[in-house]
Backbone bond lengths (Angstrom), bond angles and torsions (degrees), N, CA, C in turn:
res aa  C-N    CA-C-N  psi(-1)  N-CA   C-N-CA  omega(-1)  CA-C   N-CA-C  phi
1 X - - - 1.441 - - 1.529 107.99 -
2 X 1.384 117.47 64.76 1.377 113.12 156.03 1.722 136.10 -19.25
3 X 1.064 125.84 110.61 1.198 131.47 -142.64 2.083 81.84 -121.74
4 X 1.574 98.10 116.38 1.553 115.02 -165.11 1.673 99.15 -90.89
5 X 1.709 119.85 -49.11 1.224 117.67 -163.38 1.450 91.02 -160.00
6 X 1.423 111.48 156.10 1.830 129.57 172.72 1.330 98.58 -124.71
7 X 1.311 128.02 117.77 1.326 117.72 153.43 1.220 116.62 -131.72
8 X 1.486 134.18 178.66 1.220 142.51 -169.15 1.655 110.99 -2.89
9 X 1.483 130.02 50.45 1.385 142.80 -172.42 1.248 119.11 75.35
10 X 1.226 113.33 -2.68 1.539 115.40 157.87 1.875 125.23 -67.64
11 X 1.322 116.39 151.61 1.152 115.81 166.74 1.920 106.03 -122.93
12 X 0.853 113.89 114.65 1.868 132.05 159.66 1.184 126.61 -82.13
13 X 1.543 117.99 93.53 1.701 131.03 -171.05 1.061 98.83 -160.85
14 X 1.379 101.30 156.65 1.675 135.34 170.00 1.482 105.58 -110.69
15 X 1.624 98.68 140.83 1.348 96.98 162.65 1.673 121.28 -71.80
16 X 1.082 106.84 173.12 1.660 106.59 -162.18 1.711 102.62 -94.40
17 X 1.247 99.57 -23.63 1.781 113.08 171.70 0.759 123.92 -112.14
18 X 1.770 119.04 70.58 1.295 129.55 -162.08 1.571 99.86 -69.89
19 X 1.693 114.97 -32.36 1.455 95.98 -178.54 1.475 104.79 125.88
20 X 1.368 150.64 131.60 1.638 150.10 173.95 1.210 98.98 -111.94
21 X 1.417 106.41 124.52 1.646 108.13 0.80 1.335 115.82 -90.71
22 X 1.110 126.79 166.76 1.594 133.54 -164.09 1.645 93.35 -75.15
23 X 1.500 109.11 150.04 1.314 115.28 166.69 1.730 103.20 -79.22
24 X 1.726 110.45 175.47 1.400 104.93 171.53 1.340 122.57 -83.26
25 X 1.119 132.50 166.52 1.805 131.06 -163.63 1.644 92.40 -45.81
26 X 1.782 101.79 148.47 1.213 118.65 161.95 1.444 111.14 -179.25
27 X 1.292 101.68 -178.41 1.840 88.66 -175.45 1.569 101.00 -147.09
28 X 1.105 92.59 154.26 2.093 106.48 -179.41 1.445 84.54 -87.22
29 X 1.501 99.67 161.58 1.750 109.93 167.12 1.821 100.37 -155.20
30 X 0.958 112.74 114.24 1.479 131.28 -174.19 1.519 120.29 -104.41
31 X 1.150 128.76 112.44 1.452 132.83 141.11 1.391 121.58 -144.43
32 X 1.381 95.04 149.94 1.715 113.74 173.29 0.908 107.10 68.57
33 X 1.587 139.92 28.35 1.717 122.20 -168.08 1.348 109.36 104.56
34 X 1.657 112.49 -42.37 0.906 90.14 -160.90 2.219 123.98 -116.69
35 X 1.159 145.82 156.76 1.040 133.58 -165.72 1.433 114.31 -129.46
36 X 1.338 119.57 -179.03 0.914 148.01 172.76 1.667 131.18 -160.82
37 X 1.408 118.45 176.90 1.396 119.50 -160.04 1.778 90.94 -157.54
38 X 1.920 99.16 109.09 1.428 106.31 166.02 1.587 116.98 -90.08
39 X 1.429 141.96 139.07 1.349 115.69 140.82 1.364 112.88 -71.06
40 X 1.642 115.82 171.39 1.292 116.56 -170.89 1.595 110.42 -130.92
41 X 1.699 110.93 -25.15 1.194 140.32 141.83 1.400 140.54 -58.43
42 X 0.727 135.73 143.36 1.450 140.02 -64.90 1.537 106.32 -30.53
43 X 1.041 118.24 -42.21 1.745 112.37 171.00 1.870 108.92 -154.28
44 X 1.091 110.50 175.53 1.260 120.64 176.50 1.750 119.28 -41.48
45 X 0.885 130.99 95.08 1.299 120.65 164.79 1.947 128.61 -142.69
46 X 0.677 120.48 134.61 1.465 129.22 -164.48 1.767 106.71 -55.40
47 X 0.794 124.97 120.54 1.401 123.36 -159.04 2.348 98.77 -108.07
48 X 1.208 103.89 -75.97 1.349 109.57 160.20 1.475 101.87 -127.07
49 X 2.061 80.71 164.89 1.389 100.36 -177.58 1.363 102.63 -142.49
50 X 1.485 124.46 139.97 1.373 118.10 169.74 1.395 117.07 -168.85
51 X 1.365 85.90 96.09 1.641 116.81 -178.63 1.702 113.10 118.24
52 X 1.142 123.13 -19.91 1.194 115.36 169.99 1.700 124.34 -60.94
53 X 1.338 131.97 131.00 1.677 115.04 151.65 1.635 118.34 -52.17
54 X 1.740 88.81 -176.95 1.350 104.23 172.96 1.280 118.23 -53.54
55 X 1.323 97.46 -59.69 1.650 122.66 -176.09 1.670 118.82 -45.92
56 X 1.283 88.24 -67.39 2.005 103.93 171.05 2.159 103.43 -57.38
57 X 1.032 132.46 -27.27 1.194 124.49 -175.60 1.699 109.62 -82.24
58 X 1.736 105.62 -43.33 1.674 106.77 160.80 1.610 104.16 -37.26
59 X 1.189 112.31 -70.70 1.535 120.02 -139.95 2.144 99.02 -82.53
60 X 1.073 98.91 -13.68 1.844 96.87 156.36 1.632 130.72 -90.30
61 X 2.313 88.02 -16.60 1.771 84.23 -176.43 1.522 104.72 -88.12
62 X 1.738 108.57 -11.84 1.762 123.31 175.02 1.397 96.20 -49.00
63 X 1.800 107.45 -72.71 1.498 116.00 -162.15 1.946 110.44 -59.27
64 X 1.370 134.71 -41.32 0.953 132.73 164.49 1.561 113.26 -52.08
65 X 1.395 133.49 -43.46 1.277 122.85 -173.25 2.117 107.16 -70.68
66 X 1.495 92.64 -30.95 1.649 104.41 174.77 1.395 118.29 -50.26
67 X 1.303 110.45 -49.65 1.387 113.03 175.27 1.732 105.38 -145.95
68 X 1.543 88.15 79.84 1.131 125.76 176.17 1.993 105.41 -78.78
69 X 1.379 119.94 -61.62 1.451 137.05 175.88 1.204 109.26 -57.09
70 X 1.447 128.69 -32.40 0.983 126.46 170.14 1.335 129.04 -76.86
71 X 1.220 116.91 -30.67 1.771 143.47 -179.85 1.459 89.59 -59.85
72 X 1.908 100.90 -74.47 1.678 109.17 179.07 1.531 112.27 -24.60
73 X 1.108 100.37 -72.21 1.951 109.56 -168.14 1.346 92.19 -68.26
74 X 1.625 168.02 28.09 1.150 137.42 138.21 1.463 100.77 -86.98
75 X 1.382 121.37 -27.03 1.628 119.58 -162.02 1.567 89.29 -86.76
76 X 0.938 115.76 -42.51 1.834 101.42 178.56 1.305 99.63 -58.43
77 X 0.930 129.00 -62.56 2.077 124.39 -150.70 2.136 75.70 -71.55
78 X 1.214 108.30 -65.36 1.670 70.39 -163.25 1.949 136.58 -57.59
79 X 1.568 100.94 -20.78 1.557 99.87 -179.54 1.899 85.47 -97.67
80 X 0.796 114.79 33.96 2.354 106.69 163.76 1.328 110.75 -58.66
């Protein structure tokens, strides 16, 4: 489980066996129990959620759209 970015107690990773065929770029984001699943393709959007609020899912789809290019380019260089 490649681990892309940590921020403010978050962790941002994909599993490494996403599975064939591969879904399109996106990223898990984990804390406290609880997770979620962004796409990052074609643009930002919340894919699953489970356990996060409203509130906490704004402020992870903020930080995912922030370093959105960057997210992109770790999931490319790691599934290359």
């Amino acid at each position: 489980m490649p681990v892309a970015l940590r921020l403010d107690g978050f962790k941002f990773f994909f599993y490494a066996n996403e599975g064939s065929p591969r879904e399109p770029a996106h990223i898990h984001v984990r804390k406290a129990g609880a997770e979620a699943k962004f796409w990052l393709v074609p643009q930002v959007r919340l894919a699953r959620n489970d356990g996060f609020d409203a509130h906490t899912l704004r402020q992870i789809a903020d930080m995912v759209t922030e370093h959105r290019q960057f997210l992109e380019r770790a999931w490319n260089e790691h599934f290359a």
